[in-house]
C-alpha positions in Angstrom: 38.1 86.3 123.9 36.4 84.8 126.7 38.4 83.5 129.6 39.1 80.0 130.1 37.4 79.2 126.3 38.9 76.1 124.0 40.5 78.4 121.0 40.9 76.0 118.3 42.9 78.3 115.8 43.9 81.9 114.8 47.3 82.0 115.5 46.7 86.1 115.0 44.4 86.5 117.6 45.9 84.2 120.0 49.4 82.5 121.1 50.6 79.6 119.5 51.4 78.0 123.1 47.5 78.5 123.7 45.8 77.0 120.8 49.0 74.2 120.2 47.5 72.6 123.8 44.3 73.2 123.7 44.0 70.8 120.3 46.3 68.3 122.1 43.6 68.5 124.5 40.9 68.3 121.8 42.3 65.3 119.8 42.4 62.9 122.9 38.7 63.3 123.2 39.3 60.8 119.2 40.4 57.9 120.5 43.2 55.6 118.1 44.2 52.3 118.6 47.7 52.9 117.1 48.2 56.4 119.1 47.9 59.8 118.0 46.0 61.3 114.9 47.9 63.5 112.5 46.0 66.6 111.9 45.8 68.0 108.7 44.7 71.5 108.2 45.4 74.8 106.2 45.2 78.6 105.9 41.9 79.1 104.8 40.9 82.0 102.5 38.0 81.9 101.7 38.3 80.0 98.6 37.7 77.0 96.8 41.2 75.3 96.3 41.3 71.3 97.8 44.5 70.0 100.0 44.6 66.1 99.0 46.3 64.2 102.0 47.8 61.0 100.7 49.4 59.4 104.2 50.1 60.9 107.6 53.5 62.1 106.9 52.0 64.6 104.8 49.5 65.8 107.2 50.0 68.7 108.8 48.2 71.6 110.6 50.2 73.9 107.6 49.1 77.4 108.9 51.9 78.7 111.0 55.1 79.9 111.1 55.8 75.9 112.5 55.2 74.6 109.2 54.6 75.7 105.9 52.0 77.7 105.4 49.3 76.4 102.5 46.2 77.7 101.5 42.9 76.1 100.8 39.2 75.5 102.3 38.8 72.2 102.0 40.6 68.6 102.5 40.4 65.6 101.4 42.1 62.1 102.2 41.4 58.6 102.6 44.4 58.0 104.9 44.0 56.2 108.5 45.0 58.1 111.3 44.9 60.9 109.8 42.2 63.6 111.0 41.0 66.9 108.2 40.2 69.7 110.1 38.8 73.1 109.3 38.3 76.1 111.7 35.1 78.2 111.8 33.4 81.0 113.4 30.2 81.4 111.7 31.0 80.3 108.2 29.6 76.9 108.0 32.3 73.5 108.4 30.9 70.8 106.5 32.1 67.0 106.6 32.3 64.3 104.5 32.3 60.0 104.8 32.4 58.3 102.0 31.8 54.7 103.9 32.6 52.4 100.5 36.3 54.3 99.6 36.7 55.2 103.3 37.2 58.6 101.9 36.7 61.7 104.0 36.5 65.7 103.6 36.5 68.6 105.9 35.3 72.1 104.2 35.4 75.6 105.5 32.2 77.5 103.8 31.8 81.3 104.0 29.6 83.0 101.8 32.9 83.6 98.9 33.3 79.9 99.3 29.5 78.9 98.6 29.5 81.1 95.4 32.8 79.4 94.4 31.2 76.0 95.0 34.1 74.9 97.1 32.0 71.9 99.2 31.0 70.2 95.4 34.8 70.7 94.2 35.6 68.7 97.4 33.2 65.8 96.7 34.7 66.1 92.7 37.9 65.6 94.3 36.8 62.6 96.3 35.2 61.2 92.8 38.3 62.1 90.8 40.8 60.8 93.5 38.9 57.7 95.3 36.1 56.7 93.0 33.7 57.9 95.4 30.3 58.3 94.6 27.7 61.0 95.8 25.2 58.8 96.3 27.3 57.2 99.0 28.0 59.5 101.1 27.3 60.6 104.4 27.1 65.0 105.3 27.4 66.3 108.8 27.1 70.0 108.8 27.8 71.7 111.8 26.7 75.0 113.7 27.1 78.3 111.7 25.4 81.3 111.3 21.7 80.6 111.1 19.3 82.5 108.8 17.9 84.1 111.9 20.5 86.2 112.4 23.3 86.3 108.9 22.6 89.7 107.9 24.7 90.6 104.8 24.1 93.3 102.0 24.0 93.5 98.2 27.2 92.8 97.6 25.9 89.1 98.7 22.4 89.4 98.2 23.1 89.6 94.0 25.6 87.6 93.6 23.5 84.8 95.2 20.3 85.5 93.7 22.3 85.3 90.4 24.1 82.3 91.3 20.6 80.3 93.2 17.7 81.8 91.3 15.7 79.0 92.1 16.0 78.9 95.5 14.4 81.1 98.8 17.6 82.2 100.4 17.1 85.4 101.9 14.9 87.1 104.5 15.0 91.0 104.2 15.5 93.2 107.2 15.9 97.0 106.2 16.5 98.2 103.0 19.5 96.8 100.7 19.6 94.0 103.6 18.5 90.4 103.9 19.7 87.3 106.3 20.7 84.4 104.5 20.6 80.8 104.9 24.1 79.9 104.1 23.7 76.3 105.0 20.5 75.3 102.4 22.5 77.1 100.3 25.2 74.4 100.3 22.7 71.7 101.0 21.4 72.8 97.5 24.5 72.6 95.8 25.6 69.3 97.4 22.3 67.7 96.5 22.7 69.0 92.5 25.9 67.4 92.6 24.4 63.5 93.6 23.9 63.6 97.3 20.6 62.3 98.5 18.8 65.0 100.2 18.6 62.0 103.8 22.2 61.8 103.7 22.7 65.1 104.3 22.5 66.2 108.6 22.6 69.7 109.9 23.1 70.6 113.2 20.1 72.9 114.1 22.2 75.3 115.9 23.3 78.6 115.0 26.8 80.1 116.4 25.4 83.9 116.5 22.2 83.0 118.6 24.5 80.7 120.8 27.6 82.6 121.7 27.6 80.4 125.2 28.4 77.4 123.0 30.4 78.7 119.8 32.6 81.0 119.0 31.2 84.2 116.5 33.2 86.4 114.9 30.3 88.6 113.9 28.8 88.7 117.6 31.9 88.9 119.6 34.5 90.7 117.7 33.3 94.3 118.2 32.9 92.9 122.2 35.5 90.8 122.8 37.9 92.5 120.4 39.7 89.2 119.5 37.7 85.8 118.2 38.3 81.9 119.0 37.8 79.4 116.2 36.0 76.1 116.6 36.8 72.9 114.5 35.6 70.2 113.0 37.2 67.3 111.9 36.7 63.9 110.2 38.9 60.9 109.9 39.7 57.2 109.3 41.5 55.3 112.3 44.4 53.3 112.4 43.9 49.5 112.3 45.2 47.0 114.9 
């Protein structure tokens, strides 16, 4: 990966010493009046199964051999000081506020993920564990692949088309091939489930047209041979 470059995660691709400082560095740009956040995290799969954090003893990182290992795409906690985090490299991090229940969500959406509906069984989650309500809360969805450039195949293209048959998610390129818009196709979902379409923000940046910025595994790992991971993260601070 590129030298000198603020590797987040992939403790596969890169050493634990590595990516263990450089989030120390990244969690003192979050500043906490009672001292360090607790960072909870996971082995993502590219799934649909929800972590639930209840305090900061349980939160953990939980995707090394350091800890154990557990496997998920999304978390979801209302705990202070503690900080969900989810690692991306194209596939599209979304994050959740709920400002009434001070509950919060961090989701890792790939394309398997968005059919699987993992970013509505997050905010389900939220409803069934802190009474939240969709219409309360605030999105921020950050940079992913864009539309300009997500070139996938049939073996998406259907499934999709079967899954959003009322929505304009593709663009084809060559024959069997189309790019998608991965993100509308969670801003769909999230606004069937109750979110109002103005609560919803998406950062109008896309990681495969800005490999200076962001990490891509789709761009970089035939180049680079091995792939950082950036993340995004939402919390609750500490009070007093």
């Amino acid at each position: 990966m590129p030298d000198n470059a603020l590797n987040l995660a992939g403790f596969n691709e890169d050493t634990a010493e590595n990516i263990l400082e450089n989030r120390r560095r990244f969690l003192k740009l979050f500043p906490n009046e009672s001292g360090a956040w607790s960072l909870a995290g996971c082995w993502q799969v590219h799934g649909s199964d929800v972590r639930l954090i209840h305090n900061r003893a349980e939160a953990k990182p939980a995707e090394d051999a350091r800890g154990d290992t557990i496997y998920c795409d999304a978390i979801v906690s209302n705990a202070s000081g503690v900080l969900a985090g989810v690692k991306t490299a194209d596939c599209v991090p979304i994050l959740i506020g709920d400002p009434v229940h001070s509950a919060f969500a961090a989701i890792h959406a790939g394309w398997r993920g968005t059919l699987a509906e993992v970013a509505t069984k997050a905010l389900q989650r939220m409803t069934a564990a802190y009474n939240t309500n969709p219409r309360d809360v605030r999105l921020a969805v950050g940079p992913a692949a864009g539309s300009c450039c997500y070139e996938v195949g049939t073996d998406v293209i259907d499934p999709f088309k079967s899954k959003f048959p009322h929505q304009q998610l593709f663009r084809e390129t060559r024959a069997g091939h189309a790019c998608i818009n991965l993100l509308e196709a969670n801003r769909a979902q999230l606004i069937s489930a109750g979110v109002a379409p103005e609560r919803i923000n998406i950062a109008p940046l896309c990681t495969m047209c800005r490999t200076d910025l962001f990490f891509s595994y789709r761009r970089e790992k035939n180049t680079q041979g091995k792939v950082g991971r950036l993340m995004s993260v939402i919390g609750r601070k500490t009070s007093g």
